[in-house]
PDB file of the backbone (N, CA, C, O) and the ligand in Angstrom, with CONECT records:
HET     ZN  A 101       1
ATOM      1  N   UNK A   1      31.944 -18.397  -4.602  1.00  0.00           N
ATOM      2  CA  UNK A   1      31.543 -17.168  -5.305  1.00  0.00           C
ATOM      3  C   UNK A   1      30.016 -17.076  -5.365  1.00  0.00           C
ATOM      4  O   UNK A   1      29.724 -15.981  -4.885  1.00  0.00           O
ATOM      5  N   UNK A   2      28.746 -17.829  -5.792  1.00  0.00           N
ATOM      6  CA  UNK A   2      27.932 -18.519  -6.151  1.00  0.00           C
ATOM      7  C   UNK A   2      27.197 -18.182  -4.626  1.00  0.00           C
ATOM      8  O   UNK A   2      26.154 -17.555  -4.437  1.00  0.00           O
ATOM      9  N   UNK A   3      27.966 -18.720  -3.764  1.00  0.00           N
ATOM     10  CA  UNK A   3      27.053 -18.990  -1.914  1.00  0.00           C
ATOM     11  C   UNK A   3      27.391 -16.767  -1.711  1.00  0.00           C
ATOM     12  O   UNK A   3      26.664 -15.835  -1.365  1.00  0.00           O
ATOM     13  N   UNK A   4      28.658 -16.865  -2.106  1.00  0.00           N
ATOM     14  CA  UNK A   4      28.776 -15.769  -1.235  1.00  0.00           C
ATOM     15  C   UNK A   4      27.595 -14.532  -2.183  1.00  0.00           C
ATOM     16  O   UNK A   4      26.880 -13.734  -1.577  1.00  0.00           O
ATOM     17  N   UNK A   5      27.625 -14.606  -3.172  1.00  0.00           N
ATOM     18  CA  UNK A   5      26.493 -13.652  -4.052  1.00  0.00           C
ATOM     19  C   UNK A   5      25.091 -14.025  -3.239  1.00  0.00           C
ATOM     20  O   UNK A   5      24.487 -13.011  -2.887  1.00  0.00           O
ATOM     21  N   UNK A   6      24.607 -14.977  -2.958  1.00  0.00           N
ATOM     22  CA  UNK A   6      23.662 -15.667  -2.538  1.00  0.00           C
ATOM     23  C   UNK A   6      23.343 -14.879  -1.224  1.00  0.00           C
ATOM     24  O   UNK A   6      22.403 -14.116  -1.001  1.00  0.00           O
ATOM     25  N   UNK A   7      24.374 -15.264  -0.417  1.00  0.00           N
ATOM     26  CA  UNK A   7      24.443 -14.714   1.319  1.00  0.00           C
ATOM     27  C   UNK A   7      24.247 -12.765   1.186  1.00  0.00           C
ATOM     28  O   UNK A   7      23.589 -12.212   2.068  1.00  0.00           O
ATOM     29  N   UNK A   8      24.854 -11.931   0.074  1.00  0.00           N
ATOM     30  CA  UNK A   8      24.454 -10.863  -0.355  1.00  0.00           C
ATOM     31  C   UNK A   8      23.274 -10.987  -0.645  1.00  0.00           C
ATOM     32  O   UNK A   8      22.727 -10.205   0.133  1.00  0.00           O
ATOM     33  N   UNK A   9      22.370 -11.529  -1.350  1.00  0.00           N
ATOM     34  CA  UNK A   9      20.989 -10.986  -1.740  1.00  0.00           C
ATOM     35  C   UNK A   9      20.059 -11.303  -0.669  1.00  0.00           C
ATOM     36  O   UNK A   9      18.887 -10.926  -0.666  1.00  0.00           O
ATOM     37  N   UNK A  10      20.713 -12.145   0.421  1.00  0.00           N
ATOM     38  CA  UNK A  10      19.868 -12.685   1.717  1.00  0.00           C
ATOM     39  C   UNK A  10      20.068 -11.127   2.291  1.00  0.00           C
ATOM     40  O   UNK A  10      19.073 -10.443   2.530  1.00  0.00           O
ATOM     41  N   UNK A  11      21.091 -10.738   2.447  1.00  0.00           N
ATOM     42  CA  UNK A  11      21.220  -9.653   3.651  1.00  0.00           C
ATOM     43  C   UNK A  11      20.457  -7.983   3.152  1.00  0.00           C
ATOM     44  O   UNK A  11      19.859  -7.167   3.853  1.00  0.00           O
ATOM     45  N   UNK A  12      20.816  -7.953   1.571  1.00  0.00           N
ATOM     46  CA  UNK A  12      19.944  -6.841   1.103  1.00  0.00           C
ATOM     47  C   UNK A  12      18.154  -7.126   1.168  1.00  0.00           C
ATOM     48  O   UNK A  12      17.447  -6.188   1.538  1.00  0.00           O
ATOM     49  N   UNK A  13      17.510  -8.462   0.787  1.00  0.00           N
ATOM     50  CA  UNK A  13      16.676  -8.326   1.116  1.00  0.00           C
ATOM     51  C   UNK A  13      15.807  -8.530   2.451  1.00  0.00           C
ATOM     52  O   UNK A  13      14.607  -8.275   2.547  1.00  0.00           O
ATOM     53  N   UNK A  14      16.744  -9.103   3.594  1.00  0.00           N
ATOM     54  CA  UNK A  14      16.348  -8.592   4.869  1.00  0.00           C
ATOM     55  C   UNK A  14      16.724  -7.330   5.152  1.00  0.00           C
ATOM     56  O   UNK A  14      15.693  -6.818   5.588  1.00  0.00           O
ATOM     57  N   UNK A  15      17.678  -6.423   5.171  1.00  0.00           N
ATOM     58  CA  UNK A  15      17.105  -5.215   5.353  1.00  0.00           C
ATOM     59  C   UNK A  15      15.915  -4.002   4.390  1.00  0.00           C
ATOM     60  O   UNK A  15      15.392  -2.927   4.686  1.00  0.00           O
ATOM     61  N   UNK A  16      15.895  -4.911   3.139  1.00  0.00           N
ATOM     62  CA  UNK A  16      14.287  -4.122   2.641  1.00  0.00           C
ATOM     63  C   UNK A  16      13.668  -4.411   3.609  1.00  0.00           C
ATOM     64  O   UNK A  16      13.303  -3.413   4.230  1.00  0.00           O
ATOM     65  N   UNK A  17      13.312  -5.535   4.126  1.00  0.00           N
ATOM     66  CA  UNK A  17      12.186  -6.190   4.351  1.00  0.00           C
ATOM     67  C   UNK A  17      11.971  -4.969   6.029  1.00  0.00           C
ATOM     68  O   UNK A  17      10.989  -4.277   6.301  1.00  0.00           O
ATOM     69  N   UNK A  18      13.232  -5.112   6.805  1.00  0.00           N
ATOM     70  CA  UNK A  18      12.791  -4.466   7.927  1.00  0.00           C
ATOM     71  C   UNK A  18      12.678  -3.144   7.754  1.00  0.00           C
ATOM     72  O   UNK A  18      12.011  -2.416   8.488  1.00  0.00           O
ATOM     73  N   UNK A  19      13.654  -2.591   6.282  1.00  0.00           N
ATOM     74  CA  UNK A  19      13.011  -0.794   6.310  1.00  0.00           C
ATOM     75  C   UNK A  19      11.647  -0.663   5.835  1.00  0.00           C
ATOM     76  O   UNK A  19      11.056   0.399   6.036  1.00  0.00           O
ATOM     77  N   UNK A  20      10.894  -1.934   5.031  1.00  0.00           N
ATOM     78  CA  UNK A  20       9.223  -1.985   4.927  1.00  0.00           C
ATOM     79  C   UNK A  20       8.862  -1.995   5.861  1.00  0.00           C
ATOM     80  O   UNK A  20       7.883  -1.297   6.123  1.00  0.00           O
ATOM     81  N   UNK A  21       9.406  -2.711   6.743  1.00  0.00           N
ATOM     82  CA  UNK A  21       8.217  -2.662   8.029  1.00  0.00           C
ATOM     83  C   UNK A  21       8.841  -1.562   9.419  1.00  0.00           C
ATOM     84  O   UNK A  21       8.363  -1.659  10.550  1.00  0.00           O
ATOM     85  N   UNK A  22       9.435  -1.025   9.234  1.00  0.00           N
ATOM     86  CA  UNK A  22       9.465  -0.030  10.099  1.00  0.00           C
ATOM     87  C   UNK A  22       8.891   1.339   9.310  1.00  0.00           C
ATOM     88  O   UNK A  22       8.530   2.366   9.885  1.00  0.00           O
ATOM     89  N   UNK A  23       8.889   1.114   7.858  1.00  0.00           N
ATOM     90  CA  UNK A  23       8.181   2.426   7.039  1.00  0.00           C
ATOM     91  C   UNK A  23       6.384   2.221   7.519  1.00  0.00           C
ATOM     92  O   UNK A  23       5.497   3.073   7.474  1.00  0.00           O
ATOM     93  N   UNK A  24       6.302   0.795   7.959  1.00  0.00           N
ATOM     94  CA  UNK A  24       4.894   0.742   7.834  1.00  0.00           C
ATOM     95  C   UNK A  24       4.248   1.067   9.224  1.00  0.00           C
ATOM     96  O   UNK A  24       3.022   1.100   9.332  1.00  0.00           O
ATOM     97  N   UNK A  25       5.303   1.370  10.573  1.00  0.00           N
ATOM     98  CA  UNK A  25       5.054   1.679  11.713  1.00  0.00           C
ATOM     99  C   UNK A  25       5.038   3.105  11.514  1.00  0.00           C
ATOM    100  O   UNK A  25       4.001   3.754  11.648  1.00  0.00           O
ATOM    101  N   UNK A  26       6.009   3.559  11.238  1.00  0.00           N
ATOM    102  CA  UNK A  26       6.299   5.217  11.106  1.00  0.00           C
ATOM    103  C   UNK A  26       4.844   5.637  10.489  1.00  0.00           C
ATOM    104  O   UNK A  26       4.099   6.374  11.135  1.00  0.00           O
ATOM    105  N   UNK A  27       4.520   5.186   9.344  1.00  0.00           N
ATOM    106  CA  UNK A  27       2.929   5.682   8.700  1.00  0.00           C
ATOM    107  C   UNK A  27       1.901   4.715   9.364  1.00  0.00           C
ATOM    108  O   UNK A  27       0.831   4.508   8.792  1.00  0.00           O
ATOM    109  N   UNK A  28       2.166   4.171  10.449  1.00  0.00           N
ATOM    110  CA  UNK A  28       0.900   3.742  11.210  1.00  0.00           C
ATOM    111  C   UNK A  28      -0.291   4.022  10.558  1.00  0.00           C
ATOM    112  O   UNK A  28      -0.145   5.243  10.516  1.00  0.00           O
ATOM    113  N   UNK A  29      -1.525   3.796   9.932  1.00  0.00           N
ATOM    114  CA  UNK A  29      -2.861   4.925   9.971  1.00  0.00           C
ATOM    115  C   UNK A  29      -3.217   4.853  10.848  1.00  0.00           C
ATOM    116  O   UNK A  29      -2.843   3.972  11.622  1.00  0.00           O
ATOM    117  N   UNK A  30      -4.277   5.908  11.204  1.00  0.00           N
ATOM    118  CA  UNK A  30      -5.034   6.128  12.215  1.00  0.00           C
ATOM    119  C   UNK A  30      -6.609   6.301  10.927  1.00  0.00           C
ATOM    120  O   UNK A  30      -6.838   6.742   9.801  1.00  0.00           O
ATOM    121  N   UNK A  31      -7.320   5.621  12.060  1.00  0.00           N
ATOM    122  CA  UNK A  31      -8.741   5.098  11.642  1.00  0.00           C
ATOM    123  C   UNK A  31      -9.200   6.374  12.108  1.00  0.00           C
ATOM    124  O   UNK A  31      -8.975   6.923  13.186  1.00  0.00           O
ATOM    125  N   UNK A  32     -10.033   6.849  10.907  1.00  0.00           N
ATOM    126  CA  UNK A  32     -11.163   7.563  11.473  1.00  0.00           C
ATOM    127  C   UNK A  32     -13.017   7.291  11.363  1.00  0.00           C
ATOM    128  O   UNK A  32     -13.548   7.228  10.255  1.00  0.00           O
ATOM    129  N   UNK A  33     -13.602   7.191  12.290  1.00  0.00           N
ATOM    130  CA  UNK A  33     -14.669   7.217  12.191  1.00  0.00           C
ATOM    131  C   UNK A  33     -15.958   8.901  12.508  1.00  0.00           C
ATOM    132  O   UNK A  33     -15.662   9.975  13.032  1.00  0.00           O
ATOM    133  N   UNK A  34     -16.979   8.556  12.072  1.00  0.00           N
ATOM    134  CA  UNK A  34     -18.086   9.470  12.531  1.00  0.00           C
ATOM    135  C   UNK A  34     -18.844   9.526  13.825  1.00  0.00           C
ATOM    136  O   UNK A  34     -19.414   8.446  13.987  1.00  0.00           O
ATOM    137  N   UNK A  35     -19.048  10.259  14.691  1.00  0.00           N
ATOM    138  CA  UNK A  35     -19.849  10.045  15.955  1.00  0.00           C
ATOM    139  C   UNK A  35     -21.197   9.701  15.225  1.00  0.00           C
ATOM    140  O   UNK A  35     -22.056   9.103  15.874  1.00  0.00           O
ATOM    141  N   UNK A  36     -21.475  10.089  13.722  1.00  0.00           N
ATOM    142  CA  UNK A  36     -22.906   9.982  13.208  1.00  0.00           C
ATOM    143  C   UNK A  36     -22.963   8.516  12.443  1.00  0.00           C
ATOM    144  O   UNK A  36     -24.140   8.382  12.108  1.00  0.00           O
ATOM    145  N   UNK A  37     -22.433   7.706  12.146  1.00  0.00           N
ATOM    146  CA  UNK A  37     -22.093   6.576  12.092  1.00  0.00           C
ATOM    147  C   UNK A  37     -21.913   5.330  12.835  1.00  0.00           C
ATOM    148  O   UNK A  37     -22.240   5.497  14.010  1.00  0.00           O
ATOM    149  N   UNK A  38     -21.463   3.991  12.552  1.00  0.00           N
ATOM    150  CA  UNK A  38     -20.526   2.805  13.101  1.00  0.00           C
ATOM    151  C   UNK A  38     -19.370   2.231  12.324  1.00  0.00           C
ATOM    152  O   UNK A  38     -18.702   1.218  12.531  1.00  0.00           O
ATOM    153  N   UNK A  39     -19.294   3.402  11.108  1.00  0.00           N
ATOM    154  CA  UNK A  39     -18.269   3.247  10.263  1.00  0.00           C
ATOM    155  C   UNK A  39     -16.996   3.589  10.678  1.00  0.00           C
ATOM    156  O   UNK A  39     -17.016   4.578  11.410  1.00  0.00           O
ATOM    157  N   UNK A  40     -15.541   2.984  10.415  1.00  0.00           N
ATOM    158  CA  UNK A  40     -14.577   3.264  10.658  1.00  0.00           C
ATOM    159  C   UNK A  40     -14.029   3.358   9.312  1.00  0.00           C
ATOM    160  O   UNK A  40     -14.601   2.526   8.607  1.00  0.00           O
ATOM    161  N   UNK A  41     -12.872   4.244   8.444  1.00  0.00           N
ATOM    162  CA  UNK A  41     -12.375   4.737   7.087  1.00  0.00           C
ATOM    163  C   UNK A  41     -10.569   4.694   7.487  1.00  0.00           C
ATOM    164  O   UNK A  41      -9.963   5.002   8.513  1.00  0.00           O
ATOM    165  N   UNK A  42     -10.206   4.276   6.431  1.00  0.00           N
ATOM    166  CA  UNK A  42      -8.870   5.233   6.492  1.00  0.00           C
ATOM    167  C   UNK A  42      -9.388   6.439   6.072  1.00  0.00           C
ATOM    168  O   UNK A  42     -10.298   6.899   5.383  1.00  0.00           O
ATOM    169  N   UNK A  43      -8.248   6.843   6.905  1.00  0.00           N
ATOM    170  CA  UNK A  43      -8.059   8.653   6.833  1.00  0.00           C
ATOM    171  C   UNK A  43      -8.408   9.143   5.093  1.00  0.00           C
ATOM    172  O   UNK A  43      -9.380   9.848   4.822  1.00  0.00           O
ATOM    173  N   UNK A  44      -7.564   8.695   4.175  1.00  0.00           N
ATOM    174  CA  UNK A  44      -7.589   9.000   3.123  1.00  0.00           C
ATOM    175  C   UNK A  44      -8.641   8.425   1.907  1.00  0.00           C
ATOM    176  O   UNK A  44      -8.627   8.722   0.712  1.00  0.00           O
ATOM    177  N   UNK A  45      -9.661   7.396   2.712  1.00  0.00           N
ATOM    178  CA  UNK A  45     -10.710   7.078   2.199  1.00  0.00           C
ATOM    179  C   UNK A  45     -11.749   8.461   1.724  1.00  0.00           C
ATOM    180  O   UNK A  45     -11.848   9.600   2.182  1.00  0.00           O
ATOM    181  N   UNK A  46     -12.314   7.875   0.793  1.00  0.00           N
ATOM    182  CA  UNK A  46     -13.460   9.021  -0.042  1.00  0.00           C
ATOM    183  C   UNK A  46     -14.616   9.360   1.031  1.00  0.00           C
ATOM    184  O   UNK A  46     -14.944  10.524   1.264  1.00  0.00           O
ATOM    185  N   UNK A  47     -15.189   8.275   1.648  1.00  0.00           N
ATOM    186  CA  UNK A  47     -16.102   8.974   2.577  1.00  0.00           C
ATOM    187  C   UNK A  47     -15.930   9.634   3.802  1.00  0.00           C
ATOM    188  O   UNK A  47     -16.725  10.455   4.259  1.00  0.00           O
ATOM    189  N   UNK A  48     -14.564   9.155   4.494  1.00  0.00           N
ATOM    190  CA  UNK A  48     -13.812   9.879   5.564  1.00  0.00           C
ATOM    191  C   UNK A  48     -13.903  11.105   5.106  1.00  0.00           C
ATOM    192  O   UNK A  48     -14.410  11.742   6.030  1.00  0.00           O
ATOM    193  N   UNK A  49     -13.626  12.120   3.833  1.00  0.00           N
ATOM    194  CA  UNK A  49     -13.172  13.172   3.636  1.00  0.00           C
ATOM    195  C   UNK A  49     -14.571  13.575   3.654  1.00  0.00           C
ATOM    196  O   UNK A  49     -14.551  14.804   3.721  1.00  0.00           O
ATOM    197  N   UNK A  50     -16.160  13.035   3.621  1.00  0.00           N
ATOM    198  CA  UNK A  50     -16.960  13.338   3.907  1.00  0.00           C
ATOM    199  C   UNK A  50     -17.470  13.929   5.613  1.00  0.00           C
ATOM    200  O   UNK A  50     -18.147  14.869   6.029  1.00  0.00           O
ATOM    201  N   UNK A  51     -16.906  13.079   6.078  1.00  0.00           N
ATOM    202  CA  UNK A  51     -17.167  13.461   7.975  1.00  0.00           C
ATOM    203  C   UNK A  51     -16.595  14.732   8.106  1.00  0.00           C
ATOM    204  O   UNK A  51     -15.487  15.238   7.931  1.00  0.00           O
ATOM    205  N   UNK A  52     -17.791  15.109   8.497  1.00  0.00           N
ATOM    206  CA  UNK A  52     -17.314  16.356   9.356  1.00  0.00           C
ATOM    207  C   UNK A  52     -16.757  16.605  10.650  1.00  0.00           C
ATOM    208  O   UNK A  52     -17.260  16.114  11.660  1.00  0.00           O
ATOM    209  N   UNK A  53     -16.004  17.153  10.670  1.00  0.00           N
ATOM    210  CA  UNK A  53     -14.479  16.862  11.847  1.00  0.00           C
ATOM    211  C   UNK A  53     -14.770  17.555  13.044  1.00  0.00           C
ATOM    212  O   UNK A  53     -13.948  17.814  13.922  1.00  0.00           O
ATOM    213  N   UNK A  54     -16.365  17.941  13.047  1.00  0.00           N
ATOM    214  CA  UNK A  54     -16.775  17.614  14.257  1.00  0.00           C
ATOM    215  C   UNK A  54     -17.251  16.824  14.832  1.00  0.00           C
ATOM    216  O   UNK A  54     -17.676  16.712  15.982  1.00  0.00           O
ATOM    217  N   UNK A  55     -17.179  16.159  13.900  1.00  0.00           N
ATOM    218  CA  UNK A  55     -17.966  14.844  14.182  1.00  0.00           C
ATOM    219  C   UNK A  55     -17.178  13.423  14.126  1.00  0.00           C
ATOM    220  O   UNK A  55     -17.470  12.265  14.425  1.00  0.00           O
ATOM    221  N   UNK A  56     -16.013  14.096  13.587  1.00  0.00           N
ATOM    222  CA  UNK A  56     -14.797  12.426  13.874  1.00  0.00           C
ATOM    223  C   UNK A  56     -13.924  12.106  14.821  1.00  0.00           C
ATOM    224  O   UNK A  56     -13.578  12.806  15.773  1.00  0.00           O
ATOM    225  N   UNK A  57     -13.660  11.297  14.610  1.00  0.00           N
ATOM    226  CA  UNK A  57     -13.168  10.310  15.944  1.00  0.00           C
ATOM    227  C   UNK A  57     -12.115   9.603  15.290  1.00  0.00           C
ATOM    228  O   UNK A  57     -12.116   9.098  14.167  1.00  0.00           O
ATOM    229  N   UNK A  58     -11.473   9.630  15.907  1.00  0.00           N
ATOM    230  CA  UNK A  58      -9.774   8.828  15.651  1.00  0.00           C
ATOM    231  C   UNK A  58      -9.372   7.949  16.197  1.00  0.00           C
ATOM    232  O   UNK A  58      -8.891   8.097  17.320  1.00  0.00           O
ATOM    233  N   UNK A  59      -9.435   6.649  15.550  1.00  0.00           N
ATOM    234  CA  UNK A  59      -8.538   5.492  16.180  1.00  0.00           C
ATOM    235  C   UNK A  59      -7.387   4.958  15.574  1.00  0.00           C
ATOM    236  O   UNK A  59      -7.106   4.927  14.376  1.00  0.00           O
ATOM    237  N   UNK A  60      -6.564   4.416  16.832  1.00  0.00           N
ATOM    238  CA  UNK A  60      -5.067   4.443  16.288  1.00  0.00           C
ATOM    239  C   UNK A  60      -4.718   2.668  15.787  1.00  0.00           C
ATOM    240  O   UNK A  60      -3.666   2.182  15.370  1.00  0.00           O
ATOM    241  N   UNK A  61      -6.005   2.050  16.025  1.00  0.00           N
ATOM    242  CA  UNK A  61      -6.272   0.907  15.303  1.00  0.00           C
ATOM    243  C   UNK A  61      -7.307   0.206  15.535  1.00  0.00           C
ATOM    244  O   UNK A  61      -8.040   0.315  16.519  1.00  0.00           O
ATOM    245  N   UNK A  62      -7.476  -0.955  14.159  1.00  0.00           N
ATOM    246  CA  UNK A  62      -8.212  -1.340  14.274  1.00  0.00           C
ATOM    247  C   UNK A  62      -9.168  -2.077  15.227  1.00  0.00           C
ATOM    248  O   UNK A  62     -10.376  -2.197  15.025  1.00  0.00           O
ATOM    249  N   UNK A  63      -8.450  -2.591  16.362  1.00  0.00           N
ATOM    250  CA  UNK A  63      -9.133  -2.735  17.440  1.00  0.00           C
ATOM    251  C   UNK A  63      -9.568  -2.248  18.061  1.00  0.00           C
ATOM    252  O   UNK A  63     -10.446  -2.800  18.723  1.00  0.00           O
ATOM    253  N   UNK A  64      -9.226  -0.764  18.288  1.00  0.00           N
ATOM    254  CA  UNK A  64      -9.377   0.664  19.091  1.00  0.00           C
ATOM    255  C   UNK A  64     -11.018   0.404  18.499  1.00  0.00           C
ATOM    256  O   UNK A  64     -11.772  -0.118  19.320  1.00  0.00           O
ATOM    257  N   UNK A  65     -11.494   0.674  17.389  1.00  0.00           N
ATOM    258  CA  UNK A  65     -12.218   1.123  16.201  1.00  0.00           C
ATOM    259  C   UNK A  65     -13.214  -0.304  17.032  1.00  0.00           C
ATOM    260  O   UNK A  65     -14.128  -0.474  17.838  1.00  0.00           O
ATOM    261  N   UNK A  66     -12.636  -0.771  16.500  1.00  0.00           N
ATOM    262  CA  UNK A  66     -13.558  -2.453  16.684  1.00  0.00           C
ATOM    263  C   UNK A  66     -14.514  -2.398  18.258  1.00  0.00           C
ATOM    264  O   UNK A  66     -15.709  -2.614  18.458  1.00  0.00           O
ATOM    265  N   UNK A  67     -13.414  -2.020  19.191  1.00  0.00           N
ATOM    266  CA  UNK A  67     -13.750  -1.668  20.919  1.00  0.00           C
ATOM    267  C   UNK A  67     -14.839  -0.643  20.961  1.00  0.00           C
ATOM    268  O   UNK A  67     -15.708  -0.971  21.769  1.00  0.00           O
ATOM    269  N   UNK A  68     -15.058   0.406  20.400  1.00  0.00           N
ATOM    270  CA  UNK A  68     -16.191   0.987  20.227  1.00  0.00           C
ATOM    271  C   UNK A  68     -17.325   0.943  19.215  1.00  0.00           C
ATOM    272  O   UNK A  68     -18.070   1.863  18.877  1.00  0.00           O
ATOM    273  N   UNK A  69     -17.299  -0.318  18.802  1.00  0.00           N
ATOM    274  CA  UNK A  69     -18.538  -0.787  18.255  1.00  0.00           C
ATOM    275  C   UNK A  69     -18.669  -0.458  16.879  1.00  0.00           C
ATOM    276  O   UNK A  69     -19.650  -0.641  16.158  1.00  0.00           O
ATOM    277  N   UNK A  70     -17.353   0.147  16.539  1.00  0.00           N
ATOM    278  CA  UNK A  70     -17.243   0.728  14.773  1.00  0.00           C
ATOM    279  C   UNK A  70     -16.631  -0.812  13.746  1.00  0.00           C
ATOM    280  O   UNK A  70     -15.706  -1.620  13.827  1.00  0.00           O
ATOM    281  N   UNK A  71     -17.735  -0.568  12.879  1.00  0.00           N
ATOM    282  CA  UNK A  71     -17.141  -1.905  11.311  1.00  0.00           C
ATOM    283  C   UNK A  71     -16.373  -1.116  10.663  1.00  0.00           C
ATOM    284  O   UNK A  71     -16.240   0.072  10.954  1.00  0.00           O
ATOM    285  N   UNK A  72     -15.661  -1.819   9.516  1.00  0.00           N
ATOM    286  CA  UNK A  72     -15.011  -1.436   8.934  1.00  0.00           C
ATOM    287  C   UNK A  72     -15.453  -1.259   7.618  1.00  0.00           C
ATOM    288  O   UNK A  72     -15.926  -2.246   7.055  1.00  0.00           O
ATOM    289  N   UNK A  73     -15.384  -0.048   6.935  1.00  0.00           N
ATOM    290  CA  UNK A  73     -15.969   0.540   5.535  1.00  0.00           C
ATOM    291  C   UNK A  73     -16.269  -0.156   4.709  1.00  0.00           C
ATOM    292  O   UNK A  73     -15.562  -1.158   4.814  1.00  0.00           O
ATOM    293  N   UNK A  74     -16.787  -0.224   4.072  1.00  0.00           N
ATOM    294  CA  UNK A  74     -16.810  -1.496   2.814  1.00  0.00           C
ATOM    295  C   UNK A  74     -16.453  -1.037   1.653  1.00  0.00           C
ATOM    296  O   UNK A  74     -16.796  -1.716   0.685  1.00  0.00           O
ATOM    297  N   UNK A  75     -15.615   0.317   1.384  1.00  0.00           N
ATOM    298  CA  UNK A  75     -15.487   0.939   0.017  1.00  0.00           C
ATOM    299  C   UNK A  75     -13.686   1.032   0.663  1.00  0.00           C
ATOM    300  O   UNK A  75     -13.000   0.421  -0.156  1.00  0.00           O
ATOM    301  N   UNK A  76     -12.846   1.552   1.746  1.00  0.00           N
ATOM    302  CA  UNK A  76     -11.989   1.576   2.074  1.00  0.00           C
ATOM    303  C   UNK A  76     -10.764  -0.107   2.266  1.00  0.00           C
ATOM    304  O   UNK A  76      -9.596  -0.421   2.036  1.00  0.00           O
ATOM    305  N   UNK A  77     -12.319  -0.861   2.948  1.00  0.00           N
ATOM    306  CA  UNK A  77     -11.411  -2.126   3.967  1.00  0.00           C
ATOM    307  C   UNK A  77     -10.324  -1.595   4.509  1.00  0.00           C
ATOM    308  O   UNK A  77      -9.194  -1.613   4.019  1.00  0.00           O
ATOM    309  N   UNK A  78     -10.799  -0.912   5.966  1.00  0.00           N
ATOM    310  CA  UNK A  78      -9.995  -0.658   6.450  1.00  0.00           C
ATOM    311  C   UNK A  78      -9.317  -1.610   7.831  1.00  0.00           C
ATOM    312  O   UNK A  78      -8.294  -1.230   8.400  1.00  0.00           O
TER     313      UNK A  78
HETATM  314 ZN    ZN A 101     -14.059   4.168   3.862  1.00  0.00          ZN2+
END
């Protein structure tokens, strides 16, 4: 009774675990940076909403970001 309750809370919390991480692919972020910058933001960071979106640039990660010579925010940590 005891194992089999047990073997239930194994199987509910492996499938949290993989609908977390497929929730966390589906909302991927995408990095945005400034052409007037070397800063890279999440999207929903305070100074991102500063760039002007003619002037931003979108990466779909952090390495993307990293490959063109962009750091990462220091108010975001993105
Ligand atoms: Zn930021």
């Amino acid at each position: 009774m005891f194992k089999q309750t047990k073997k239930k809370t194994a199987i509910i919390l492996l499938t949290l675990v993989t609908l977390l991480m497929t929730l966390n692919i589906a909302t991927a972020t995408t990095y945005i940076g400034s052409s007037q910058s070397n800063k890279f933001h999440y999207t929903d960071c305070r100074w991102a909403k500063k760039i002007n979106p003619g002037n931003a640039i979108y990466f779909s990660s952090r390495e993307e970001a990293f490959s063109y010579g962009y750091v990462p925010c220091k108010v975001c940590k993105p």
